[in-house]
Chimera marker file (.cmm) of the C-alpha trace (Angstrom):
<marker_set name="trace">
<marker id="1" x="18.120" y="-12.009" z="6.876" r="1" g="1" b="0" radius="0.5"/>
<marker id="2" x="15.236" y="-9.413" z="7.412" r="1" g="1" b="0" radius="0.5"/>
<marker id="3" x="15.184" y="-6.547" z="5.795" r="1" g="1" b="0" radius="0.5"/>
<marker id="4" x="13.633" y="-2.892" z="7.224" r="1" g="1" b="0" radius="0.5"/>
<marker id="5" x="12.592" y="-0.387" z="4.717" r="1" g="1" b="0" radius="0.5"/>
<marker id="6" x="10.095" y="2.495" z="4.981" r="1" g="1" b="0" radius="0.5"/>
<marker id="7" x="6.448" y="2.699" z="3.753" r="1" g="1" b="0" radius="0.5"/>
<marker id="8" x="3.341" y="4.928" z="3.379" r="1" g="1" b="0" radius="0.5"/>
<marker id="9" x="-0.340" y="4.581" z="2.737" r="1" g="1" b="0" radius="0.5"/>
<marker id="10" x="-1.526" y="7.869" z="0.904" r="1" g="1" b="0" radius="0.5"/>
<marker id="11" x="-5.014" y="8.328" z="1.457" r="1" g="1" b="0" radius="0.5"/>
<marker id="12" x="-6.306" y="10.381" z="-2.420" r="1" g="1" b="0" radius="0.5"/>
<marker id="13" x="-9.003" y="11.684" z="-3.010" r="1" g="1" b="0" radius="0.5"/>
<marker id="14" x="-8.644" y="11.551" z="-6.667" r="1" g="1" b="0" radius="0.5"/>
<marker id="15" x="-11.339" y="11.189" z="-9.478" r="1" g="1" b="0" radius="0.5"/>
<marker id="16" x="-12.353" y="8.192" z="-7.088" r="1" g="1" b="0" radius="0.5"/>
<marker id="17" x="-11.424" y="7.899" z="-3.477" r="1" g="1" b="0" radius="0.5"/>
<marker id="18" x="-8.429" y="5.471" z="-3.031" r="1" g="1" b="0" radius="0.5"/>
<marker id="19" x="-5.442" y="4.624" z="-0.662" r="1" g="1" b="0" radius="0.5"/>
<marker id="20" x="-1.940" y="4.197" z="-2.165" r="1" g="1" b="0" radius="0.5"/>
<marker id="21" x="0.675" y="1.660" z="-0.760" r="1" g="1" b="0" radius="0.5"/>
<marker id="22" x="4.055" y="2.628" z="-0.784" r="1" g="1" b="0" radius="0.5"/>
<marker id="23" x="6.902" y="0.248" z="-0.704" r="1" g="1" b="0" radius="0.5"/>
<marker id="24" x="10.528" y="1.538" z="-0.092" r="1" g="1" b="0" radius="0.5"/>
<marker id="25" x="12.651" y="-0.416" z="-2.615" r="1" g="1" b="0" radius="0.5"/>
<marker id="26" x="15.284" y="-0.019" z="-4.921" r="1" g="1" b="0" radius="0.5"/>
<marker id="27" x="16.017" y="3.180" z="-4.277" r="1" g="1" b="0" radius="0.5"/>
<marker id="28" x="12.233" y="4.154" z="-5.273" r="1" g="1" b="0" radius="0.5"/>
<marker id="29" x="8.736" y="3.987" z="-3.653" r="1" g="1" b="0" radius="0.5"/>
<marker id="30" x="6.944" y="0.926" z="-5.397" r="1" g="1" b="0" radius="0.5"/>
<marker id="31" x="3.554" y="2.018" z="-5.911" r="1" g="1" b="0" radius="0.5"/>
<marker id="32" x="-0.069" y="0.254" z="-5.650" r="1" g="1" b="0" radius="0.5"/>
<marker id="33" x="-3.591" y="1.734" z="-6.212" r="1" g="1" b="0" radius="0.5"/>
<marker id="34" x="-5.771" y="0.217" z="-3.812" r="1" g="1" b="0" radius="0.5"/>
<marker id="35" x="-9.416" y="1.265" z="-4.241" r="1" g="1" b="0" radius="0.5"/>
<marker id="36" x="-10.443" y="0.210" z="-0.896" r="1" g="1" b="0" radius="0.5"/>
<marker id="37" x="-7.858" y="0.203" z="1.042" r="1" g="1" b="0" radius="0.5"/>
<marker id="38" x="-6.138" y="-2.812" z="3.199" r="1" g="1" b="0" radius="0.5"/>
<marker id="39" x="-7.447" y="-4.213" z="5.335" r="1" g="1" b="0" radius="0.5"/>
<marker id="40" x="-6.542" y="-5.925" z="8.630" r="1" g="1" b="0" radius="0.5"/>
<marker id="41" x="-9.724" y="-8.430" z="8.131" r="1" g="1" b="0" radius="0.5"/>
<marker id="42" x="-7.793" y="-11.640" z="6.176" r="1" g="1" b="0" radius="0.5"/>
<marker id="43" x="-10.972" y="-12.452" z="4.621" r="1" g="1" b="0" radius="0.5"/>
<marker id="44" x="-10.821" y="-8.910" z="2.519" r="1" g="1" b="0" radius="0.5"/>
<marker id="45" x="-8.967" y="-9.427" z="-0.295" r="1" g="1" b="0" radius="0.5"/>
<marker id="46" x="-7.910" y="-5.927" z="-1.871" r="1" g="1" b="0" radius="0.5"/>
<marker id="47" x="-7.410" y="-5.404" z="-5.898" r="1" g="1" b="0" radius="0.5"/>
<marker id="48" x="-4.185" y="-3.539" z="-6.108" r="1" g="1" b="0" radius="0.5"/>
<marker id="49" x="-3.309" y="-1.756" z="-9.382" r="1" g="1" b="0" radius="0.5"/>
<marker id="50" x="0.815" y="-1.536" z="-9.838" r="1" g="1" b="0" radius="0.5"/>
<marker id="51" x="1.390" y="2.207" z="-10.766" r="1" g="1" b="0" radius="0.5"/>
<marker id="52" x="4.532" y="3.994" z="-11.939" r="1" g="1" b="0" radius="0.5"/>
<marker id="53" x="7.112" y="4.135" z="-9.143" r="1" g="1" b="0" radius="0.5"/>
<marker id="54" x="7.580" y="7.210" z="-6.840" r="1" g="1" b="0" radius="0.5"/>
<marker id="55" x="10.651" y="9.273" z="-5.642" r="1" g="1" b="0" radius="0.5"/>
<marker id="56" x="11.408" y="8.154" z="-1.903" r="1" g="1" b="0" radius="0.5"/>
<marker id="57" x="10.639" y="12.484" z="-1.230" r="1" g="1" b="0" radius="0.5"/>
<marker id="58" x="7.042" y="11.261" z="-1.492" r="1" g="1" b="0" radius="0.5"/>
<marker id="59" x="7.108" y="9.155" z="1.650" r="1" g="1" b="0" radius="0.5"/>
<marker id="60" x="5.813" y="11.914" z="3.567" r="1" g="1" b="0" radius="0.5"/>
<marker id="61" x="4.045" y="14.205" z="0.803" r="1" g="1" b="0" radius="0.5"/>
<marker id="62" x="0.832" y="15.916" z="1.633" r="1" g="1" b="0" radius="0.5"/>
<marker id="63" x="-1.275" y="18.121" z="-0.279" r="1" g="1" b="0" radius="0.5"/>
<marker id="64" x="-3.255" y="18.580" z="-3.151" r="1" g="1" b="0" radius="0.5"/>
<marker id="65" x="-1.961" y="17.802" z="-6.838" r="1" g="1" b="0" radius="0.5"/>
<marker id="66" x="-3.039" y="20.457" z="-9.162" r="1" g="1" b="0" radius="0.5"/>
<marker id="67" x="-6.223" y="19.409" z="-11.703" r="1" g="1" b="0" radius="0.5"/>
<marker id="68" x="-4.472" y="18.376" z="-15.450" r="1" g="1" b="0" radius="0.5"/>
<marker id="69" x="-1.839" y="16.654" z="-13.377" r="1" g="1" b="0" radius="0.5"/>
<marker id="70" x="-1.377" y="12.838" z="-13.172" r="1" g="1" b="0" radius="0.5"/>
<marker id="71" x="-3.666" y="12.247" z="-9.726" r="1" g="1" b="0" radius="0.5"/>
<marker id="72" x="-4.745" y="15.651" z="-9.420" r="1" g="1" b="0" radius="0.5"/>
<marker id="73" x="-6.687" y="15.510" z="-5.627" r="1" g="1" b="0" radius="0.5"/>
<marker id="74" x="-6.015" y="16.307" z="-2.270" r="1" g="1" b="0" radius="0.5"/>
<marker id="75" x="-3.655" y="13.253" z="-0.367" r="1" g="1" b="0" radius="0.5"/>
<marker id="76" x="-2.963" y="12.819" z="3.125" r="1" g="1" b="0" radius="0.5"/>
<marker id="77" x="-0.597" y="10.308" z="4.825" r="1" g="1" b="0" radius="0.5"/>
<marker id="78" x="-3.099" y="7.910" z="6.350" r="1" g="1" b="0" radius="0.5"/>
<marker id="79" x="-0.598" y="5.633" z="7.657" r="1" g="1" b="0" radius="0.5"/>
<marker id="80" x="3.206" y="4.736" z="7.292" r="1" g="1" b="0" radius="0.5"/>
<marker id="81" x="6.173" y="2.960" z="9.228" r="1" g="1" b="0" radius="0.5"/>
<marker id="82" x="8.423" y="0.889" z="8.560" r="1" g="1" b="0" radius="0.5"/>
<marker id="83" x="8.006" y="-2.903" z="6.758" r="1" g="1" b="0" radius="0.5"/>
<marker id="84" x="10.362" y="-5.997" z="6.463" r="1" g="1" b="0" radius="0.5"/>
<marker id="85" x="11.063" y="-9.257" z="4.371" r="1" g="1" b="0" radius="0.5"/>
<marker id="86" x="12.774" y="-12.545" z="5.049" r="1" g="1" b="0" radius="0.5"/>
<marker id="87" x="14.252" y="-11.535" z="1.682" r="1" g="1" b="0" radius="0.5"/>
<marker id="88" x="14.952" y="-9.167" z="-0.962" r="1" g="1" b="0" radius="0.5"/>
<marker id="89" x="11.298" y="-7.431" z="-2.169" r="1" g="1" b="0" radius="0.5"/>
<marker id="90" x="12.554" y="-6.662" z="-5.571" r="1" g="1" b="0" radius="0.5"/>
<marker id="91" x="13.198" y="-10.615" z="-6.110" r="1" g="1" b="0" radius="0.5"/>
<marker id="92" x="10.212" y="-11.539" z="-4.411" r="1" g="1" b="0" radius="0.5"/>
<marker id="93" x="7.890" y="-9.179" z="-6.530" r="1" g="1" b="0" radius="0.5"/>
<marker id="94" x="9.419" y="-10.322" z="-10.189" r="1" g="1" b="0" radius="0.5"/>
<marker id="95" x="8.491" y="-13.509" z="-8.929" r="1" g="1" b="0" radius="0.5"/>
<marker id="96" x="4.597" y="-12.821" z="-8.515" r="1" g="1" b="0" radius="0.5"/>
<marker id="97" x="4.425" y="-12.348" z="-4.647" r="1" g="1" b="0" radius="0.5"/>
<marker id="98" x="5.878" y="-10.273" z="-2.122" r="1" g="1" b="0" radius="0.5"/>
<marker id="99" x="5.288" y="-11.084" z="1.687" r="1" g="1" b="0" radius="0.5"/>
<marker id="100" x="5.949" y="-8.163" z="3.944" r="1" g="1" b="0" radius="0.5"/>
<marker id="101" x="5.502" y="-7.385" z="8.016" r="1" g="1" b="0" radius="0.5"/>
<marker id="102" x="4.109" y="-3.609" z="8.751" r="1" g="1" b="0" radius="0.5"/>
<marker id="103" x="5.395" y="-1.252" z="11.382" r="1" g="1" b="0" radius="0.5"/>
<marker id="104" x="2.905" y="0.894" z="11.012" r="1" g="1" b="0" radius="0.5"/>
<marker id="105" x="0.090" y="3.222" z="13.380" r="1" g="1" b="0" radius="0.5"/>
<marker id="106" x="-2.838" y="1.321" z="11.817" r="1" g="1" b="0" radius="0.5"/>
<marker id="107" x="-1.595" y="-1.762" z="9.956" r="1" g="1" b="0" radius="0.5"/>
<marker id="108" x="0.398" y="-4.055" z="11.427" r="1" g="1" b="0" radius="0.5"/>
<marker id="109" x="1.426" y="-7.721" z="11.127" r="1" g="1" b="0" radius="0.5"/>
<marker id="110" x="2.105" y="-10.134" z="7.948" r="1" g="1" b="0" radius="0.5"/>
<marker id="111" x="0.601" y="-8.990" z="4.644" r="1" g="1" b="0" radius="0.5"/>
<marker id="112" x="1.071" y="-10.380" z="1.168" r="1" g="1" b="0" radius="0.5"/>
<marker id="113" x="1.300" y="-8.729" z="-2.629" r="1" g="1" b="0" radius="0.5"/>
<marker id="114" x="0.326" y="-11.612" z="-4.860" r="1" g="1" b="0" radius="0.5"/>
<marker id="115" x="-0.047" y="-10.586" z="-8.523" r="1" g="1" b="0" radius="0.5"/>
<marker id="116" x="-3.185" y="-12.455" z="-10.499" r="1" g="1" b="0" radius="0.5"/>
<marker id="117" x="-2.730" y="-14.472" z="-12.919" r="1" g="1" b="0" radius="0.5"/>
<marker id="118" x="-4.620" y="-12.694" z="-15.799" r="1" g="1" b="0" radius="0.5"/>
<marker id="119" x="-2.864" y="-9.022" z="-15.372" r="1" g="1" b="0" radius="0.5"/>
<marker id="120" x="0.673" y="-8.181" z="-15.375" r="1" g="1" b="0" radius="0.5"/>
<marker id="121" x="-0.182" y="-4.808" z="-13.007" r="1" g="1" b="0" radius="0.5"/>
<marker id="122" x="-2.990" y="-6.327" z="-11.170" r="1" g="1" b="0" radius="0.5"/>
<marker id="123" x="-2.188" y="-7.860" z="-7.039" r="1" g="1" b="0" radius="0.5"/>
<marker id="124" x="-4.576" y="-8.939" z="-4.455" r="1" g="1" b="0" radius="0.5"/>
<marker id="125" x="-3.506" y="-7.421" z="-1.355" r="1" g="1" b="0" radius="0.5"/>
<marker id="126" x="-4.375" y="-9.891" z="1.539" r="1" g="1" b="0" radius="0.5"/>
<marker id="127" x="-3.911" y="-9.744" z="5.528" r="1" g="1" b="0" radius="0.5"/>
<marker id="128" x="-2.709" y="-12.872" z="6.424" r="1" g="1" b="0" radius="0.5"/>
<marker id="129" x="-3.828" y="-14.660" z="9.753" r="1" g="1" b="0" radius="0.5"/>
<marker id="130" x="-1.861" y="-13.509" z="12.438" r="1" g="1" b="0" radius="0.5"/>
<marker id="131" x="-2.365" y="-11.725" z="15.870" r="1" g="1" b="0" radius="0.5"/>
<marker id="132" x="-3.309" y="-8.415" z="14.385" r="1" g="1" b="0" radius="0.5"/>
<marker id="133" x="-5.801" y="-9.824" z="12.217" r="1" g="1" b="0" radius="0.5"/>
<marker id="134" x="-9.003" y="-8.122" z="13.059" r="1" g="1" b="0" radius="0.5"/>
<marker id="135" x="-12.971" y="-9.550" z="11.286" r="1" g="1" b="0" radius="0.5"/>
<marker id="136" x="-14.184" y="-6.420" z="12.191" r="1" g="1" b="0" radius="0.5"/>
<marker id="137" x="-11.949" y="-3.861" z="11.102" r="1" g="1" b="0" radius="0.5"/>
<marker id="138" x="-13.583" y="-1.079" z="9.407" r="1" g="1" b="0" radius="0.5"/>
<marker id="139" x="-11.705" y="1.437" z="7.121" r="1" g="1" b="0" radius="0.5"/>
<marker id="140" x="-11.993" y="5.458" z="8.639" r="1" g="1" b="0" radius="0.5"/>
<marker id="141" x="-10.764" y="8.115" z="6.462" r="1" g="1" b="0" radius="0.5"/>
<marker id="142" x="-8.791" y="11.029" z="7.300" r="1" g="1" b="0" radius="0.5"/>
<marker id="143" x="-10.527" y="13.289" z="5.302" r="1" g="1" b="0" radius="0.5"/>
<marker id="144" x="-14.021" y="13.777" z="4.731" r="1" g="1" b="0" radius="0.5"/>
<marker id="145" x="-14.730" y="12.139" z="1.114" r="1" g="1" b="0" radius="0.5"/>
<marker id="146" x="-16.211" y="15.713" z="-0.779" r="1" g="1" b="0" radius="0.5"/>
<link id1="1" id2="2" r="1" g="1" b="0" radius="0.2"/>
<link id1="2" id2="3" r="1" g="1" b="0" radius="0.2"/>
<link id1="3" id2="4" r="1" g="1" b="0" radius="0.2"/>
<link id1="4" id2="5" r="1" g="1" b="0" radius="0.2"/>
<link id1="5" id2="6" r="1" g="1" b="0" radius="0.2"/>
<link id1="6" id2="7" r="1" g="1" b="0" radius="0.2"/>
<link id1="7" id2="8" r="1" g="1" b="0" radius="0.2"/>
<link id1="8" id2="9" r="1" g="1" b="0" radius="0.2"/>
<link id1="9" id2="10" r="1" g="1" b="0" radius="0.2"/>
<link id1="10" id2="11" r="1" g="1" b="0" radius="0.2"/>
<link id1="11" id2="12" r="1" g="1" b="0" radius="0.2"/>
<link id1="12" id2="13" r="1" g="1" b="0" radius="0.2"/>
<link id1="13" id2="14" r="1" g="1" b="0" radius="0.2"/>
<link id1="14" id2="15" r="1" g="1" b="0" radius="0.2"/>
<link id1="15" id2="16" r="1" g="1" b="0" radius="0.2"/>
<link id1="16" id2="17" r="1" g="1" b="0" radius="0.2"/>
<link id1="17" id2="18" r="1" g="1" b="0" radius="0.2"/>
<link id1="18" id2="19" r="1" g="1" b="0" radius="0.2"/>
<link id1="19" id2="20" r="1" g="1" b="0" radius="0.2"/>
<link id1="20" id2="21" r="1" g="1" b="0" radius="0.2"/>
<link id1="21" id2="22" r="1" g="1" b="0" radius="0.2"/>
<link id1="22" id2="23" r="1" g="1" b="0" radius="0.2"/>
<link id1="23" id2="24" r="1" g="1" b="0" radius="0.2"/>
<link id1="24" id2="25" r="1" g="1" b="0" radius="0.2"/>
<link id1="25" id2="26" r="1" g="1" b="0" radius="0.2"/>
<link id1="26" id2="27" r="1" g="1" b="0" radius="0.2"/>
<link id1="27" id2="28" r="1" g="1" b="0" radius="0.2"/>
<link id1="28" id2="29" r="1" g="1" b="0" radius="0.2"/>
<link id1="29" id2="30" r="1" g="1" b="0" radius="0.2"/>
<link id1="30" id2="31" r="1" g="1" b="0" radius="0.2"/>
<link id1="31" id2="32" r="1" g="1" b="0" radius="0.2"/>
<link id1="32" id2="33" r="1" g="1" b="0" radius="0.2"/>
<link id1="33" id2="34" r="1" g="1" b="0" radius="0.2"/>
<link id1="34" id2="35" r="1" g="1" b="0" radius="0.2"/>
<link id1="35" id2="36" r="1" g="1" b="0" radius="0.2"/>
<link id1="36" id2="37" r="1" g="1" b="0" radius="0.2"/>
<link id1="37" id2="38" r="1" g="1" b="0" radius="0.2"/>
<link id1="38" id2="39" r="1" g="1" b="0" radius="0.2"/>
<link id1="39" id2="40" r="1" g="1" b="0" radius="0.2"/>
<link id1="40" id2="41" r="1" g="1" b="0" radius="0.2"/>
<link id1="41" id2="42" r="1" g="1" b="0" radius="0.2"/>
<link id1="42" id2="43" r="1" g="1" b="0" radius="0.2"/>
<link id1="43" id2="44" r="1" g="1" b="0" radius="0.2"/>
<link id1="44" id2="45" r="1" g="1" b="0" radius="0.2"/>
<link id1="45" id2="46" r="1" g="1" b="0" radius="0.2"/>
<link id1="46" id2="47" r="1" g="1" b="0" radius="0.2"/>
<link id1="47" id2="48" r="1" g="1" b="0" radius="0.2"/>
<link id1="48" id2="49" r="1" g="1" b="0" radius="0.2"/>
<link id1="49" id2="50" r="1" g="1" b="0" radius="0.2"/>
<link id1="50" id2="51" r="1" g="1" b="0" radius="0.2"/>
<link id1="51" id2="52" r="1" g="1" b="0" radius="0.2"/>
<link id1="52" id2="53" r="1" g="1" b="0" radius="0.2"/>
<link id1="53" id2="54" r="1" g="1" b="0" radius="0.2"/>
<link id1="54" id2="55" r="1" g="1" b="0" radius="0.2"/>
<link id1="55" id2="56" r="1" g="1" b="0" radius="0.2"/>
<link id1="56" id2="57" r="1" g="1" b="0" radius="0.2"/>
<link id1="57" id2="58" r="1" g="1" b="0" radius="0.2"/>
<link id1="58" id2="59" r="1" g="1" b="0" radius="0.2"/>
<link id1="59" id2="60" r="1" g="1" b="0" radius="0.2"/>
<link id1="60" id2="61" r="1" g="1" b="0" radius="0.2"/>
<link id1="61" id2="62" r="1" g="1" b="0" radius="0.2"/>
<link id1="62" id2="63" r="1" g="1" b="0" radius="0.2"/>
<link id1="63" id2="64" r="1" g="1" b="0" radius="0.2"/>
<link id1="64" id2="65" r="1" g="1" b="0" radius="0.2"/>
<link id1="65" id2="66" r="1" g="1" b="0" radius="0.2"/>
<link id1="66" id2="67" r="1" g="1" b="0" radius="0.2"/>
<link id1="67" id2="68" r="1" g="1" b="0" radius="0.2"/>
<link id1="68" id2="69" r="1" g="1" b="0" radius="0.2"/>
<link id1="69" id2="70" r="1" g="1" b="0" radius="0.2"/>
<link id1="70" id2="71" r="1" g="1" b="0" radius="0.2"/>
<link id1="71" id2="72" r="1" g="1" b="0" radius="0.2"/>
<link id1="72" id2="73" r="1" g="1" b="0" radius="0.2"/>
<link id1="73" id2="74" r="1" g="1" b="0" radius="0.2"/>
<link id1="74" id2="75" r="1" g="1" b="0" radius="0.2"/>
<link id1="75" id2="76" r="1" g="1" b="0" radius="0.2"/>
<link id1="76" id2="77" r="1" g="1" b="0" radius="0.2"/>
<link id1="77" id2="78" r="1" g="1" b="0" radius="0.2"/>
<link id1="78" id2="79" r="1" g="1" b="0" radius="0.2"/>
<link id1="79" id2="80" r="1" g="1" b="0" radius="0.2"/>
<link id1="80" id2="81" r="1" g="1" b="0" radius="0.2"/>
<link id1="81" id2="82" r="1" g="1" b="0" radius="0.2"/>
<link id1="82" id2="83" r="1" g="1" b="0" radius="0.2"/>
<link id1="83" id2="84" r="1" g="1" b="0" radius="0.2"/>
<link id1="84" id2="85" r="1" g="1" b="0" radius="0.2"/>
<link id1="85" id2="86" r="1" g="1" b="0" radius="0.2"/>
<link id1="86" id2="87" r="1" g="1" b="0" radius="0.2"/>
<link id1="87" id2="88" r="1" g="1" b="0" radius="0.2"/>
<link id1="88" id2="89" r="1" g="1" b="0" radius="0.2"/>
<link id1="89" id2="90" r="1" g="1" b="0" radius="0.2"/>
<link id1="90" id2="91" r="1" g="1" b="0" radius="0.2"/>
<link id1="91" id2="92" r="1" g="1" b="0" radius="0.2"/>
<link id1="92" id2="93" r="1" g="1" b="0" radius="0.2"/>
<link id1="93" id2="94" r="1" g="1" b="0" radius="0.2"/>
<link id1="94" id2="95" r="1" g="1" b="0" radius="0.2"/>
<link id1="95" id2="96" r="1" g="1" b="0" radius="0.2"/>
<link id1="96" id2="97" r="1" g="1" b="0" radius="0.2"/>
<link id1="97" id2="98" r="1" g="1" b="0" radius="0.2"/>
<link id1="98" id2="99" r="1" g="1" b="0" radius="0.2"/>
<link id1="99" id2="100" r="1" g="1" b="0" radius="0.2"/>
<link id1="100" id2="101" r="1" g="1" b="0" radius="0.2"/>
<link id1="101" id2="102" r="1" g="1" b="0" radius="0.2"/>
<link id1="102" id2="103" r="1" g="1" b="0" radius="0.2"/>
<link id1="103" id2="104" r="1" g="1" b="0" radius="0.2"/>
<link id1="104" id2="105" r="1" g="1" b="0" radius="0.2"/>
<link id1="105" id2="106" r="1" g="1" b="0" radius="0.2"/>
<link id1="106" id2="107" r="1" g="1" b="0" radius="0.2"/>
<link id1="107" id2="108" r="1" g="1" b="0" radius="0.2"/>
<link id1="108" id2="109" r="1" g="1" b="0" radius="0.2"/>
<link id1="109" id2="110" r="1" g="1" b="0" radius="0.2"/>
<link id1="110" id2="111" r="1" g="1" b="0" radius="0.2"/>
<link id1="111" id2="112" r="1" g="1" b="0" radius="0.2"/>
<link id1="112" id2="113" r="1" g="1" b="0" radius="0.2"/>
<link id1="113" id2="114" r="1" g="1" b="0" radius="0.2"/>
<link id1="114" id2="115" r="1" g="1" b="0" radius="0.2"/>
<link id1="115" id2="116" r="1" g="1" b="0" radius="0.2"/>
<link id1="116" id2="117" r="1" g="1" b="0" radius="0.2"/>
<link id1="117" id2="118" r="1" g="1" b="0" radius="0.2"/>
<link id1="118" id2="119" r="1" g="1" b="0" radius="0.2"/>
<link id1="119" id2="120" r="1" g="1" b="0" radius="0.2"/>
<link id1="120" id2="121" r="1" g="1" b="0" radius="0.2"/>
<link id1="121" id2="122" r="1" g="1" b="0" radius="0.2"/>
<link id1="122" id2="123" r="1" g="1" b="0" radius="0.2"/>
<link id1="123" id2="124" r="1" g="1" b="0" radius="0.2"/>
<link id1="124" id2="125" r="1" g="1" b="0" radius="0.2"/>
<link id1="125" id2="126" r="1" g="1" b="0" radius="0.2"/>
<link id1="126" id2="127" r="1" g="1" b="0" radius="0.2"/>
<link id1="127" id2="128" r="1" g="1" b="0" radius="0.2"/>
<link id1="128" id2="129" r="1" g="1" b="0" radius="0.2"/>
<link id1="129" id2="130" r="1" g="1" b="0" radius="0.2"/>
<link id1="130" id2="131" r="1" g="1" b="0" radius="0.2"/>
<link id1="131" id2="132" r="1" g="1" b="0" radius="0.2"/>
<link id1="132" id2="133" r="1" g="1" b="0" radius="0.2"/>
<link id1="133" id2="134" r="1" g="1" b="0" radius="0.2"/>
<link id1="134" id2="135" r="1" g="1" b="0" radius="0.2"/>
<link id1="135" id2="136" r="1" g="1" b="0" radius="0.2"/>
<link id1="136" id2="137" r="1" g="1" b="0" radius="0.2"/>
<link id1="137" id2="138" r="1" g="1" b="0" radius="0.2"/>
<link id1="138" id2="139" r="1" g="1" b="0" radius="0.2"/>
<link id1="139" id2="140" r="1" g="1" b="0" radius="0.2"/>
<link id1="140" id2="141" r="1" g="1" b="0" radius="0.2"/>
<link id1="141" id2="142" r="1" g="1" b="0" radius="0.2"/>
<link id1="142" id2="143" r="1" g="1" b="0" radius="0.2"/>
<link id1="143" id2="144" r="1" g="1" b="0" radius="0.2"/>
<link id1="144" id2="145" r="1" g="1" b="0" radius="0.2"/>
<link id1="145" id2="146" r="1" g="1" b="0" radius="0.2"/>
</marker_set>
């Protein structure tokens, strides 16, 4: 059974420029630092960091958080759609990897969360071979890093 849930890639310009995946599930958005951002290039294998979970309002939040806040930076919605499973994401994340499809403007296709070995909040984020796979896919920002 495949399930469809929503998702967003924040683009935040933070401390340090970095994209955040968001994963509708469980009632919350499951939440990933990625300091480079996916990729559609399988060969690119993104470190992930696992951060608190955010309300499903933030699937479409843009703006800039306030300095002293938690992420304080201007964020943009860089991408977002809708993803699916062959089976529940909750149970396939407690289990050390999730494999999802993206809907979205940018990313699509098969995609994989697997966590590493040596850190309990620490994924790779990989592009797995499929037809949009692209070796020369290049990351654009929507805002101009300051």
């Amino acid at each position: 059974m495949e399930t469809k849930l929503r998702f967003v890639i924040h683009e935040h310009h933070a401390s340090r420029l970095h994209f955040d995946l968001r994963l509708e599930m469980s009632g919350v958005l499951k939440s990933w630092a990625v300091p480079k951002g996916l990729s559609l290039n399988p060969n690119h294998k993104r470190l992930a960091i696992e951060v608190p979970d955010h309300s499903l309002s933030y699937i479409d939040f843009e703006g800039t958080i306030a300095e002293g806040r938690y992420g304080a930076g201007k964020v943009v919605v860089w991408d977002g759609g809708e993803y699916s499973t062959q089976s529940d994401p909750a149970t396939q994340l407690a289990k050390g990897r999730l494999n999802f499809v993206l809907r979205g403007e940018k990313l699509r296709g098969a995609f994989s969360l697997v966590r590493m070995k040596d850190g309990k909040d620490q994924w790779l984020a990989i592009k797995n071979r499929d037809e949009y796979a692209d070796l020369n896919w290049k990351l654009e920002t929507v805002l101009t890093p300051e």
